[in-house]
C-alpha positions in Angstrom: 32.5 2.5 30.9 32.8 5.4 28.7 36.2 7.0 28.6 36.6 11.4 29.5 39.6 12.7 27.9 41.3 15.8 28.8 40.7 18.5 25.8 44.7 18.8 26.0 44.8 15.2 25.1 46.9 15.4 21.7 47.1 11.4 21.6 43.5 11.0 20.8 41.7 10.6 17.2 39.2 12.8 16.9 36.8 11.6 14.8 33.7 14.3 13.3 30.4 12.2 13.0 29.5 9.3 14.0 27.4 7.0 11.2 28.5 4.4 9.1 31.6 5.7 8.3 33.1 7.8 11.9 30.8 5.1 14.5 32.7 2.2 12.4 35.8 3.7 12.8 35.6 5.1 16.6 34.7 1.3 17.8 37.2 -0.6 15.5 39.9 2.1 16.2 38.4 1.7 20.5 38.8 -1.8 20.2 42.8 -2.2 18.9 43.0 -0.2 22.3 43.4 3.6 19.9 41.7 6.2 22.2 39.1 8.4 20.4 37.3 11.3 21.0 34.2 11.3 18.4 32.4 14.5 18.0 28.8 14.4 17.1 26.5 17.5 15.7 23.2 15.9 17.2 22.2 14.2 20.5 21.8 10.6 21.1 18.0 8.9 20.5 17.7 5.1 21.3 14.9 2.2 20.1 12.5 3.2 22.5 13.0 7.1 21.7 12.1 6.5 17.8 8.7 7.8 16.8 6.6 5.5 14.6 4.9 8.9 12.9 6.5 10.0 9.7 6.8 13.6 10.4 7.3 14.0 14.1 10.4 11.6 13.4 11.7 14.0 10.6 11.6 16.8 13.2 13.4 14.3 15.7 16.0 12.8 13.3 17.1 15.1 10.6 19.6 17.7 9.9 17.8 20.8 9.6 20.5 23.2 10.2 20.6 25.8 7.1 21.9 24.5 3.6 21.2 26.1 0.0 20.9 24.6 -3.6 21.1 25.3 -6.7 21.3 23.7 -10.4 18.8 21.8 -12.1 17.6 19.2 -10.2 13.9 19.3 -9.4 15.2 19.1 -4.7 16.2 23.4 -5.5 12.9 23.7 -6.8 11.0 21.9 -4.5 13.3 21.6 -1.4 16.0 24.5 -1.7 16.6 24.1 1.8 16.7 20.6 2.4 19.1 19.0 -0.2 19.4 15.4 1.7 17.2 13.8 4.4 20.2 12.7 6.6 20.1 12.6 10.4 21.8 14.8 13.2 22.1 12.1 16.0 24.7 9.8 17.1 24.5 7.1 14.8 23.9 9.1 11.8 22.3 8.5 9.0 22.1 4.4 9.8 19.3 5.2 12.2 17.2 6.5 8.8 18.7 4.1 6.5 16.5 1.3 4.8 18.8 -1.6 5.5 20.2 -2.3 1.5 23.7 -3.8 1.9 24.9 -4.6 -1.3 28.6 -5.0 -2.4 29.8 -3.5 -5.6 30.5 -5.2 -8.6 33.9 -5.5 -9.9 33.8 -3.3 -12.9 32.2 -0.6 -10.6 35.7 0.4 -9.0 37.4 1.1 -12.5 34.4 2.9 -13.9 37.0 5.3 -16.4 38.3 2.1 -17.4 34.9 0.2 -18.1 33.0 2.9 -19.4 35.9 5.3 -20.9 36.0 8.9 -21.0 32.5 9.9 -20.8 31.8 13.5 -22.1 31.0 16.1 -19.4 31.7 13.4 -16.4 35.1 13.4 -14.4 35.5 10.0 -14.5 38.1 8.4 -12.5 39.1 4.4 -11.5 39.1 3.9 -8.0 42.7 3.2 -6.1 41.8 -0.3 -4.6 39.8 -2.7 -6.5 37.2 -5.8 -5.6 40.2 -8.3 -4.8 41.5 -6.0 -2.1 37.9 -5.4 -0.7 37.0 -8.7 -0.6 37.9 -9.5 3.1 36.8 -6.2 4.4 33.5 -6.4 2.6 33.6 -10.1 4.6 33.7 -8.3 7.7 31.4 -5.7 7.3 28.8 -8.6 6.3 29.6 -10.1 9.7 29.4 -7.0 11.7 25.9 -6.2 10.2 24.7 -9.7 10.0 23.5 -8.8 6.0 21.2 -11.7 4.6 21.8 -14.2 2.4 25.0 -13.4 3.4 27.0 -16.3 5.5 24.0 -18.3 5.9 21.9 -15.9 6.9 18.2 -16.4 5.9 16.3 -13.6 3.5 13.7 -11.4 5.3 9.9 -13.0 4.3 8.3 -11.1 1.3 5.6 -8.6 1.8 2.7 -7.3 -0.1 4.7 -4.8 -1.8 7.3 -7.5 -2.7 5.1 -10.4 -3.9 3.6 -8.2 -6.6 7.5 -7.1 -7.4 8.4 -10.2 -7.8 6.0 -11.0 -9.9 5.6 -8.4 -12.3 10.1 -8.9 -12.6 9.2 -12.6 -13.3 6.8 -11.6 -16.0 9.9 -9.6 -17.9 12.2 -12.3 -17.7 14.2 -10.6 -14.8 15.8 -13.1 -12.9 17.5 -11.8 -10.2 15.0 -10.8 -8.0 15.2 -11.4 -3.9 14.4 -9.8 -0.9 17.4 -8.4 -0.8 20.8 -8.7 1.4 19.2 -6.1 3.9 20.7 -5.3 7.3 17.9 -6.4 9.4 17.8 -9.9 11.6 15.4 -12.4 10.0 16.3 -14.1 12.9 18.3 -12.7 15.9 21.7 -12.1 15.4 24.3 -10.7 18.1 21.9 -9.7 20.7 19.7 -8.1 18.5 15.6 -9.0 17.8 14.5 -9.7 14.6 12.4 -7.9 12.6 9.1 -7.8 13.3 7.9 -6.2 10.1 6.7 -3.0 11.6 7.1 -1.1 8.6 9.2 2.5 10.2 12.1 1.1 8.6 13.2 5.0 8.2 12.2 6.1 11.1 14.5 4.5 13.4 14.1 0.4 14.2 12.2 0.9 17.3 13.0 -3.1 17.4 16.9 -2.9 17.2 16.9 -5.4 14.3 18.4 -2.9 11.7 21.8 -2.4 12.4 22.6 1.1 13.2 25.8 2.4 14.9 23.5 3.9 17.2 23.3 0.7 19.3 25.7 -1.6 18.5 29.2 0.1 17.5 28.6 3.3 19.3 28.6 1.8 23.3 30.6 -1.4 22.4 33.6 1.3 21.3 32.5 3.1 24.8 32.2 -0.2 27.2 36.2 -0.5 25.9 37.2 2.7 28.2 38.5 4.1 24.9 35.8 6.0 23.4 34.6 9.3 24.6 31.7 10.4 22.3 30.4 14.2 22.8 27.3 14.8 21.7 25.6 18.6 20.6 29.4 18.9 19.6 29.2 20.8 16.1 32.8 20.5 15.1 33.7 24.5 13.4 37.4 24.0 12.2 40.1 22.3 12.2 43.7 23.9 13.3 47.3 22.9 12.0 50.9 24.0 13.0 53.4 25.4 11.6 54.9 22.7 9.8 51.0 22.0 8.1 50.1 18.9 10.4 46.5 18.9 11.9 46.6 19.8 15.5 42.8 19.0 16.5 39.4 20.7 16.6 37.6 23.5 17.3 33.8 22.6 18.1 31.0 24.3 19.9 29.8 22.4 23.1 26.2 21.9 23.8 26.1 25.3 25.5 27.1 27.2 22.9 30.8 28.3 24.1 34.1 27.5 21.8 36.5 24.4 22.7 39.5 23.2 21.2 40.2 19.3 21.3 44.0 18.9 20.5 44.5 15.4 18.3 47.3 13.2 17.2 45.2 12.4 14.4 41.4 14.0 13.0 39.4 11.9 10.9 36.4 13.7 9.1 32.8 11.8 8.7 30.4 14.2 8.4 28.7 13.5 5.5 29.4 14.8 2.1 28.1 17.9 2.6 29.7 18.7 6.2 32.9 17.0 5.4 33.9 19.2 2.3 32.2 22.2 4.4 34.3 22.0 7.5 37.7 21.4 5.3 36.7 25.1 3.4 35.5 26.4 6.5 39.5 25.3 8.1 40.7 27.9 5.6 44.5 29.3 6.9 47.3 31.1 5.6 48.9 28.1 5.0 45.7 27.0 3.4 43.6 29.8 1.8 42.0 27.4 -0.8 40.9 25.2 2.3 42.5 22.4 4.2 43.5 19.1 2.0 42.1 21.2 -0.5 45.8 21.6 -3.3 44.2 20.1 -5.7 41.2 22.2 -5.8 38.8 19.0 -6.0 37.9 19.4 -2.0 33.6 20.0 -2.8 33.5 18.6 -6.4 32.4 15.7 -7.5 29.3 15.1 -5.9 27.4 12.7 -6.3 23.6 11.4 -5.3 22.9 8.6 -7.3 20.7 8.1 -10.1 17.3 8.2 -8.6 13.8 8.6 -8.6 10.4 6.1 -7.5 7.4 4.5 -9.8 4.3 4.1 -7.8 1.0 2.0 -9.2 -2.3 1.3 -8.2 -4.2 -2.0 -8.4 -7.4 -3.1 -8.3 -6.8 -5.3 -5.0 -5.8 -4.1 -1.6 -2.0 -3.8 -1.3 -0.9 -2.3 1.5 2.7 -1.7 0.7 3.6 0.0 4.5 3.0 -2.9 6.1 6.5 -5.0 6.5 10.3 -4.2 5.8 10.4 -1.1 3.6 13.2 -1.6 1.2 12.9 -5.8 1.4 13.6 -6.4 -2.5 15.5 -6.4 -4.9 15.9 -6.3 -8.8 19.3 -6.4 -10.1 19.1 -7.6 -13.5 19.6 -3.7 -14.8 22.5 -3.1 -12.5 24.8 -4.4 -15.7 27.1 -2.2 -17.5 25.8 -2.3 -20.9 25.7 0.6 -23.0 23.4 -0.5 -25.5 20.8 0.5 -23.6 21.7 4.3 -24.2 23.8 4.7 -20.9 26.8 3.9 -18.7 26.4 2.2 -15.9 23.4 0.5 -14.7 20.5 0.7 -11.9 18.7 -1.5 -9.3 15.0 -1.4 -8.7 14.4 -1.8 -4.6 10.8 -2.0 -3.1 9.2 1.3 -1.3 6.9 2.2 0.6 6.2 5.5 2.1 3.3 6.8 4.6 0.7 9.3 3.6 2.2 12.0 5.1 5.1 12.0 3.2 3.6 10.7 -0.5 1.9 13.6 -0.3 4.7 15.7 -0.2 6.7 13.8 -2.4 4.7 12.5 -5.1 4.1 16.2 -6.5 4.8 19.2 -4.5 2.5 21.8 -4.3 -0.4 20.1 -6.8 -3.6 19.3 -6.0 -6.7 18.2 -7.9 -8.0 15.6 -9.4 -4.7 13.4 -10.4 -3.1 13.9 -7.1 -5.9 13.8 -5.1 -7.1 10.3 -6.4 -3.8 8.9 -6.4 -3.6 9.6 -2.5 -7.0 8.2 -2.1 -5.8 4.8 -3.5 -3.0 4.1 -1.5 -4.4 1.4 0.2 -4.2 -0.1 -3.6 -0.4 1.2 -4.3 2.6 -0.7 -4.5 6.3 1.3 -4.9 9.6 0.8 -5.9 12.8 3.1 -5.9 15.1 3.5 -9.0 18.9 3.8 -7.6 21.6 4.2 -10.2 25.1 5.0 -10.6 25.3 8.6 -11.6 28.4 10.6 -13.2 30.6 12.3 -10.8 30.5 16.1 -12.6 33.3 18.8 -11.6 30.8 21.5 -11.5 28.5 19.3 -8.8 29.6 20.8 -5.8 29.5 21.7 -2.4 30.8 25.5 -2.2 30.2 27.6 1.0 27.5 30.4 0.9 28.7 33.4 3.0 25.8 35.1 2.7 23.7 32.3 4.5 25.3 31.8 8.1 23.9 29.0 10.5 23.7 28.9 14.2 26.9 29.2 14.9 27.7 31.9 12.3 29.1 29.8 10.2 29.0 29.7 6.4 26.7 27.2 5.2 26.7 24.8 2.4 25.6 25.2 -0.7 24.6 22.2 -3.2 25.1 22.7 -6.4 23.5 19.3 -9.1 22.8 19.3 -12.4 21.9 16.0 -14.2 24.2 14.8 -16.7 22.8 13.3 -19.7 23.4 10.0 -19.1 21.7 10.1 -15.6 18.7 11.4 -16.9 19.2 8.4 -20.1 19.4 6.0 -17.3 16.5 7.3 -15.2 13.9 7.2 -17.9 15.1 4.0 -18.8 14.6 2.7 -15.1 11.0 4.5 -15.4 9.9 2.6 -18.4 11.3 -0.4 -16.7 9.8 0.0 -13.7 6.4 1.0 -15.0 6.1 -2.2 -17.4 7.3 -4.3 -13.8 3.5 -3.0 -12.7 2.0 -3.2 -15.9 2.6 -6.5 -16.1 0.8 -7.6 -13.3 -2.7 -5.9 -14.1 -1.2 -1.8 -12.6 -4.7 0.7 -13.6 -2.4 3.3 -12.9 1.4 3.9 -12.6 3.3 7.1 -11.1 6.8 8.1 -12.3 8.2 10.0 -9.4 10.8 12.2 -9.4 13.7 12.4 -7.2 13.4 13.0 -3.3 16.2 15.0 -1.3 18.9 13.1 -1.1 19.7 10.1 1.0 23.4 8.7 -0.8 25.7 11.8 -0.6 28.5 10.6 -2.3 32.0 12.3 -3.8 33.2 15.7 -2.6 36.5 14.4 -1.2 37.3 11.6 -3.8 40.1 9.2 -3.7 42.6 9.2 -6.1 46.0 8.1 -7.1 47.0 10.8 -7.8 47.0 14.1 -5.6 46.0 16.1 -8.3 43.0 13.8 -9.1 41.5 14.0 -5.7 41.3 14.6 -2.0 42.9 11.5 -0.7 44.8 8.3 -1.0 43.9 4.7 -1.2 43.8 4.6 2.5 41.5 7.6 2.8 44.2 9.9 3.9 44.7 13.1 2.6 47.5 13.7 -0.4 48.1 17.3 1.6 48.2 16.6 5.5 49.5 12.9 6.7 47.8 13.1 9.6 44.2 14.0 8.4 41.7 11.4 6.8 38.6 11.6 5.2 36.1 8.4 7.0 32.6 9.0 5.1 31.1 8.9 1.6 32.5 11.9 0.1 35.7 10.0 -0.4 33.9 7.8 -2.7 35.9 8.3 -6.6 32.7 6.7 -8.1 29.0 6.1 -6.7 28.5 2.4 -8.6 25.0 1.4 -8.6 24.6 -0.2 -5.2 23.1 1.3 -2.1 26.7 3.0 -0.4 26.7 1.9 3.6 27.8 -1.7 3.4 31.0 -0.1 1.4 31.2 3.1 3.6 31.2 0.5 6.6 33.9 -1.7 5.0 36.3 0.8 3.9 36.1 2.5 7.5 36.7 -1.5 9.2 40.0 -0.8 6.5 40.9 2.6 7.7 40.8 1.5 11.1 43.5 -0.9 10.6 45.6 0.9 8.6 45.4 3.7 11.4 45.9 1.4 14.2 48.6 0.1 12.6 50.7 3.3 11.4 50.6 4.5 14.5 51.9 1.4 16.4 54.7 1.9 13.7 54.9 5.4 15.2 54.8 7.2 11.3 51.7 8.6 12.4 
């Protein structure tokens, strides 16, 4: 049964969110016998609560609190107020994610190494490497039951895929798959498999996508160590005297202020909350924000090289029907910078419904183009371009005081502008993707550009050095021992490869590095 802790209770964790990074955590910390309070923004939606309707899910699902943009990218223009399509639920964002678990590659975690100093990019090498993630990666593979993976089968091939596959075949690509995705092909530790419904984004009304919504969330809870509070929208966090975290200050579902005391808070709210409620902890002590001595707390972000190519064809497709993101093209995810970048990309199957190619394909057009393209989507096949982009120290997440949100507190405020070797990569990845259609008889192919964002990554980077970044190897920050960072936004680089599997593994890490410090009773 769930554990109730008393808010005086200063030998809890308090962990903020509760995805892939602060669900992980809360059950692996629930199950070495650590007792957690998790505090989550949004309410708690199960399989048989997910809507199979693209926008009434959206309404459900996402975070629609208040946020600003600026910079170039075309989201400010066309969504200023909705710079990522992540979720406000328990779970997180792995109810809305597509499933991709992919490990980085080993050059990927000593990207200033690899690539060198790239002008107008703060690149930095990462402060573990591939050897030392090995094992964890090994059981955050097990824990999500990824394909091809420990003898897991692949997911079958759709529509969408088969001509995919083909047209990559047709270029001499080689490594093309269906992906390691986590979603059952068969069932796998109580969950179904998939039955190819399709809603991939929407929430797996099947329970064959992992999400920490089902799985980590009430196995943490059924320990008696886990207490998570949902509509809990965590406001600050509070230190002593001697600069040591003392716990959190969060609005309740009714709307009235509580304070959580903590032996130990652990941030996981995304890279945009994360950064947000560290600025928003502002003290005497810490004027610039908390962790924030190096003045890197909010830079760096990072959203990964991205953007779509659709095509028509003169046969039915019928690219919604089946897994959504079920293939895979790797071949371009190669560092080799004689293709006019740094860095490379991976090419990953998409489909989305109606309702939401019309708003993505081209905001606010109509006409002839448009409207001809949406009246061949039964004949459409998709893919989505993800690469890895350069972190920037002017792409940030800053607070805007003059934009308050329900609580009255200062919003977020995304600041991206592409550097030029994203935008090298991304038209590289169009031409790519296009001639992957072409070659199998496309009459018409679609360069998209990006959507919001669905991989926040940076804002709280790891580093070796303090000055360099937000926190250490172990995700702990270089200011205040007994505060960690548990999400994305300590990411030092983005890599190429869809983030959860990693954000999963390092939080498996964390876990046992907290567990085990405070056993050792220096924390």
């Amino acid at each position: 049964m769930a554990a109730s802790f008393e808010l005086t209770d200063d030998s809890v964790v308090v962990i903020i969110g509760t995805g892939a990074g602060g669900g992980v955590l809360a059950n692996e910390l629930a199950q070495k016998g650590v007792r957690v309070v998790a505090l989550e923004a949004g309410g708690r939606y199960l399989p048989e609560d997910y809507v199979n309707d693209e926008w009434e899910s959206f309404g459900q699902l996402a975070w629609l609190d208040p946020r600003t943009t600026s910079g170039d990218w075309r989201v400010a223009k066309d969504f200023s107020g909705l710079p990522a399509w992540i979720v406000k639920a328990v779970g997180g964002t792995t109810t809305h994610w597509a499933g991709a678990s992919l490990r980085f590659q080993d050059h990927e975690w000593k990207a200033l190494t690899t690539y060198g100093a790239v002008e107008g990019a703060n690149l930095l090498d990462w402060p573990i490497d591939a050897a030392e993630m090995d094992p964890w990666y090994d059981l955050a593979e097990k824990k999500l039951g990824v394909t091809r993976t420990n003898g897991i089968a692949g997911l079958p091939g759709n529509n969408n895929y088969l001509l995919f596959e083909r047209g990559a075949k047709a270029l001499g690509y080689t490594q093309v798959h269906t992906g390691r995705m986590a979603i059952n092909s068969a069932e796998y530790d109580g969950r179904s498999f998939c039955h190819q419904t399709g809603f991939c984004f929407q929430g797996c009304k099947w329970g064959a996508k992992w999400s920490a919504a089902y799985t980590d969330i009430p196995r943490g809870e059924a320990t008696g160590n886990l207490e998570v509070r949902e509509r809990a929208h965590a406001a600050r966090i509070l230190h002593d005297d001697a600069g040591k975290v003392t716990g959190v200050e969060y609005f309740d579902r009714d709307g009235n202020l509580q304070f959580q005391r903590a032996r130990i808070v652990c941030v996981a709210g995304n890279s945009f909350e994360s950064p947000r409620l560290l600025l928003n902890s502002a003290s005497a002590m810490f004027p610039d924000g908390l962790a924030n001595s190096s003045g890197q707390v909010g830079r760096n972000y990072m959203r990964h090289m991205t953007g779509s190519v659709y095509a028509t064809f003169d046969k039915p497709v019928r690219m919604w029907r089946g897994t959504t993101m079920a293939g895979i093209i790797s071949d371009e995810a190669r560092h080799d910078p004689g293709r006019g970048f740094v860095g490379g990309y991976e090419m990953e199957t998409l489909a989305l419904g109606i309702p939401f190619m019309a708003a993505f394909l081209d905001p606010g057009a109509w006409g002839r183009e448009f409207t001809t393209a949406l009246d061949a989507y039964e004949y459409m096949a998709g893919m989505w371009l993800v690469g890895e982009d350069m972190p920037q120290d002017t792409n940030r997440v800053t607070l805007n005081a003059d934009v308050k949100d329900q609580w009255g507190l200062p919003v977020a405020n995304v600041h991206f502008d592409d550097h030029p070797n994203d935008i090298a990569m991304r038209n590289h990845a169009y031409r790519q993707g296009r001639a992957v259609y072409e070659a199998v008889g496309a009459t018409r192919t679609f360069p998209t550009p990006p959507y919001p964002s669905t991989h926040n990554l940076g804002t709280n980077r790891m580093s070796e050095r303090p000055g360099d970044g937000v926190v250490n190897r172990w995700g702990q920050s270089h200011d205040i021992p007994n505060l960690f960072v548990s999400d994305g936004s300590q990411f030092t680089t983005g890599a190429a490869e869809n983030p959860t599997l990693t954000i999963v593994a390092l939080a498996i890490r964390q876990a046992d590095h907290i567990a085990r410090e405070m056993a050792a009773q220096t924390l």
